[in-house]
C-alpha positions in Angstrom: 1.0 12.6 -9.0 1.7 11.6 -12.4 4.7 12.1 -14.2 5.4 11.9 -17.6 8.5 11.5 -19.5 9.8 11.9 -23.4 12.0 10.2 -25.0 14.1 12.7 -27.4 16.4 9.9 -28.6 17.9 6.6 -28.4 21.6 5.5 -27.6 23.1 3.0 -30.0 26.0 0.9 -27.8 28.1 -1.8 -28.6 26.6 -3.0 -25.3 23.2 -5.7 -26.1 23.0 -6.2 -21.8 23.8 -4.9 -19.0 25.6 -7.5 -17.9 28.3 -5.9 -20.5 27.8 -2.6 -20.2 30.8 -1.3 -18.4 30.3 0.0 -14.7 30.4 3.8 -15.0 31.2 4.1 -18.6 34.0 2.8 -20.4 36.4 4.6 -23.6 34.2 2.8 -26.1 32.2 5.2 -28.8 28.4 5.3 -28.5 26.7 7.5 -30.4 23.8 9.4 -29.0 20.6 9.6 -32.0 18.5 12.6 -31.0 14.9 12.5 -32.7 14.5 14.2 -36.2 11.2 16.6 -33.7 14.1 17.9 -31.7 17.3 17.9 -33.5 17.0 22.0 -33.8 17.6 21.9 -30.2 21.1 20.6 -30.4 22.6 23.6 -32.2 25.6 24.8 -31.0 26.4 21.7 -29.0 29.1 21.0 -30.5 30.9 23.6 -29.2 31.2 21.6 -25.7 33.5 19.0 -24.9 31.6 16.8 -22.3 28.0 16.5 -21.7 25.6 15.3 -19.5 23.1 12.7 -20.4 19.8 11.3 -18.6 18.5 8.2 -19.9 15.7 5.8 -18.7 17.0 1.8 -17.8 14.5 0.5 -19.8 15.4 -3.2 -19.1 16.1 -2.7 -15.4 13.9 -4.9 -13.3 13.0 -4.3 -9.3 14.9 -2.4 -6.6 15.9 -2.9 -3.4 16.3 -0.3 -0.9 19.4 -1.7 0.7 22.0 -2.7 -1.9 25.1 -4.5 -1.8 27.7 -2.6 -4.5 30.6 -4.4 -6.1 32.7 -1.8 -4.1 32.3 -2.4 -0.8 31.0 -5.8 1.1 28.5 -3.7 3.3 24.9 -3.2 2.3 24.1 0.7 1.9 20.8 2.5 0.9 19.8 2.6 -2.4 20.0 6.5 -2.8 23.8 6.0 -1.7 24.9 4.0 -4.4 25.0 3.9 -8.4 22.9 0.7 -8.6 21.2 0.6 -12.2 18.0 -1.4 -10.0 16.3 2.0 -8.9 13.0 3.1 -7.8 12.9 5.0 -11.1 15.4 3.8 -13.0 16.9 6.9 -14.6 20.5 6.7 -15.2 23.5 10.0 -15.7 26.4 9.9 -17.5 28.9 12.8 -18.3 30.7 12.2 -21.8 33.0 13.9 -23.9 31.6 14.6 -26.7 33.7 13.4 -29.7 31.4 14.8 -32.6 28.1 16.1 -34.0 26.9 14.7 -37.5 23.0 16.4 -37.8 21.4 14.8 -35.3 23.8 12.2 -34.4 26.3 13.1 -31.0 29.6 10.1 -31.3 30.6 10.2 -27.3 32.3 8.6 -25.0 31.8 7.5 -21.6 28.4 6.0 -21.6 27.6 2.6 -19.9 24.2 2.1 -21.7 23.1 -0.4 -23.8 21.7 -0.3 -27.1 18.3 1.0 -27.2 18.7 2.9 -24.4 16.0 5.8 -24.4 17.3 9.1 -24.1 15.6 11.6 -21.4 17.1 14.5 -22.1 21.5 16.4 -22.8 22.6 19.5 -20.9 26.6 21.1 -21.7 28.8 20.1 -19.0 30.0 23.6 -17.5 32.7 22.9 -15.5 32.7 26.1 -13.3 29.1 25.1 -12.2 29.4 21.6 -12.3 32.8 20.8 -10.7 32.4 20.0 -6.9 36.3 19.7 -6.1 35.6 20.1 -2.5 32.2 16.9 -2.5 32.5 14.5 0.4 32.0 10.8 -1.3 30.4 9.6 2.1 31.2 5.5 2.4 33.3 5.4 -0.7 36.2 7.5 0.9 39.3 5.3 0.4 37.8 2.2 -1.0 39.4 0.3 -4.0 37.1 0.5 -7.5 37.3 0.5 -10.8 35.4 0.5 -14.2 35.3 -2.8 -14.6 33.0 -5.2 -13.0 
């Protein structure tokens, strides 16, 4: 099977690595440039305050399918952890959206680095998206943060 994706924008970071891109995203401003082809389909966006955004790790190199994470000393799977080294390496983000200028979304919460293609925005809906009762599996009472 082939799969094919799109890129309907770019993400312009003060982040030129990953090694600086913030674990998780991070209160810095990142604005989200969505193509001039498909800027009609951000109309009444602005009207949300968070958002979800897939985007493809464009720089990301090899995967492993057992992973040591920064949070625990254990190896886990791959598919149960947030490592940016991924079979496909397709990254998620919620932000808050701070603003909407044409075709140009100012957020925050992103850990991307500039250039980052941009796969495709949804409107966070918290009634449908909130999972207050979600088990967090091998994370449950271990110490992390944002930074790395």
């Amino acid at each position: 099977m082939k799969n094919k994706f799109v890129s309907i924008g770019i993400i312009h970071s003060p982040y030129s690595s990953g090694d600086e891109a913030p674990r998780q995203g991070s209160s810095e401003v990142c604005e989200i440039e969505i193509f001039e082809q498909y800027k009609e389909g951000l109309q009444d966006i602005e009207g949300f305050s968070h958002l979800h955004v897939c985007y493809w790790l464009h720089e990301s190199q090899g995967f492993r399918l057992v992973v040591k994470t920064p949070w625990d000393e254990k190896p886990h799977g791959l598919f149960a952890t947030r490592s940016p080294h991924r079979v496909n390496p397709i990254a998620y983000a919620v932000v808050e959206l701070l603003e909407r200028n044409d075709n140009i979304l100012r957020v925050r919460g992103l850990d991307a680095i500039e250039g980052t293609p941009v796969l495709d925005v949804k409107p966070y809906i918290p009634r449908i998206d909130a999972k207050p009762d979600a088990h967090i599996g091998w994370i449950m009472g271990k110490r992390f943060s944002e930074k790395k």
